[in-house]
C-alpha positions in Angstrom: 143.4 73.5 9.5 143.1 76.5 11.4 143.1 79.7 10.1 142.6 83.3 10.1 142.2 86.0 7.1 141.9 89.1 7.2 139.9 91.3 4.3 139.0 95.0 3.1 142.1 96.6 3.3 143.4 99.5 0.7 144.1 102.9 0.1 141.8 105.6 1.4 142.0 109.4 2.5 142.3 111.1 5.5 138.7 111.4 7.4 137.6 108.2 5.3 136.4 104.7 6.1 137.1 100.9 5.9 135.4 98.1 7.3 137.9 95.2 8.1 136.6 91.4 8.1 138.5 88.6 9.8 137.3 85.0 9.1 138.2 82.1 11.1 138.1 78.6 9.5 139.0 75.1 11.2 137.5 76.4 14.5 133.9 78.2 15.7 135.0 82.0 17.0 131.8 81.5 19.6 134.4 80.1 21.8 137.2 82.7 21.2 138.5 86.1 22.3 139.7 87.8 19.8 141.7 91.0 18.7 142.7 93.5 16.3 146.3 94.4 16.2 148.6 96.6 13.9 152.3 97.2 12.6 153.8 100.3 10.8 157.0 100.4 9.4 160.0 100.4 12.2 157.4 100.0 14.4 156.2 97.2 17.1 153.1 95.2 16.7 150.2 97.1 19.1 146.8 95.6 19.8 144.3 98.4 19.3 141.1 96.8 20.2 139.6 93.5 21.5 136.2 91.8 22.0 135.5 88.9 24.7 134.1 85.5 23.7 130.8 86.1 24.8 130.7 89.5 23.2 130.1 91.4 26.0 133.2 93.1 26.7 135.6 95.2 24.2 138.4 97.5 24.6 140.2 99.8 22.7 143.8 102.0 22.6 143.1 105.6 23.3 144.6 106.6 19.5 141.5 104.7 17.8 139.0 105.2 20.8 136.1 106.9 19.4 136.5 106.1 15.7 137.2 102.4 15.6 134.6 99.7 16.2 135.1 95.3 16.9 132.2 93.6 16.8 131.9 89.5 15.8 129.1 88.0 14.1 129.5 84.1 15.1 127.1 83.1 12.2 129.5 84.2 9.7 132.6 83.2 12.0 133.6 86.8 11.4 135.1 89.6 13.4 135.2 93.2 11.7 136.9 96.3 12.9 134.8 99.5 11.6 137.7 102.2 11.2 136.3 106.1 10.8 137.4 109.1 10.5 140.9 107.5 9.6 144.3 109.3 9.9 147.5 109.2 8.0 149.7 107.7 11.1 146.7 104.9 10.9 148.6 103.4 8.3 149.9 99.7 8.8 149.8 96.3 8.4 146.5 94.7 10.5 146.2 91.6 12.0 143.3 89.9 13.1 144.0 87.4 16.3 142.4 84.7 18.0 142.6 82.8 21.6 140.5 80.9 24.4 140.8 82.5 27.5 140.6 81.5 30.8 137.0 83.6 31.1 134.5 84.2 28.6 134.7 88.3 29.2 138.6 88.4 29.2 139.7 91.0 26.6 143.1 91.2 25.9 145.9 93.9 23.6 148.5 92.0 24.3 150.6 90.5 21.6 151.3 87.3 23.5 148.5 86.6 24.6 147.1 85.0 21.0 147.7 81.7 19.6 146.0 81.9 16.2 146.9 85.1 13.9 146.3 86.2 10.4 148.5 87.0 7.6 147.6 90.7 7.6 145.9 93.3 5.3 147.5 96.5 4.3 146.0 99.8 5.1 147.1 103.1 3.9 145.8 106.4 4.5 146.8 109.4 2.3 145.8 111.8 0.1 
């Protein structure tokens, strides 16, 4: 059975940290792109970063640019998303996402362009 989870959400204040996992089970992430999407409240799903197959290539919306950070560690079938210096209007729902693409560098934020999602992991930020 396919399937993704998502881990380490919670509560946390402004300017703080949390280090999200994603592990895949029923199929090896070597071969997959994968990405890091979220949803707040009244608002659509946005993909906010993305890592390549191979690893090589990631990309990120500009409003986590700089304080975000997707990285994969195939020997754990795991992707993580490193958030710092986190914000208030950083608070959603996250979903981790998984696909084959066409090329092993493709890197994709868009919603449709993943088969396999997770079930997602709250994150709040307040004080």
């Amino acid at each position: 059975q396919v399937q993704l989870v998502e881990f380490g959400g919670g509560l946390v204040q402004p300017g703080g940290s949390l280090r999200l996992s994603c592990t895949a089970s029923g199929f090896i992430l070597d071969y997959y792109a994968m990405g890091w999407f979220r949803q707040a409240p009244g608002k659509d799903r946005e993909g906010i970063a993305c890592i390549s197959s191979d690893d090589v290539n990631t990309d990120y919306d500009d409003s986590v640019k700089g304080r975000f950070t997707i990285s994969k560690d195939n020997a754990k079938n795991t992707m993580y998303l490193q958030m710092n210096r986190l914000k208030p209007e950083d608070t959603a729902v996250y979903y981790c996402a998984a696909d084959i693409f066409r090329n092993d560098n493709a890197c994709e934020r868009s919603t449709p362009s993943y088969h396999y999602w997770g079930q997602g992991t709250q994150v709040a930020v307040s004080s």
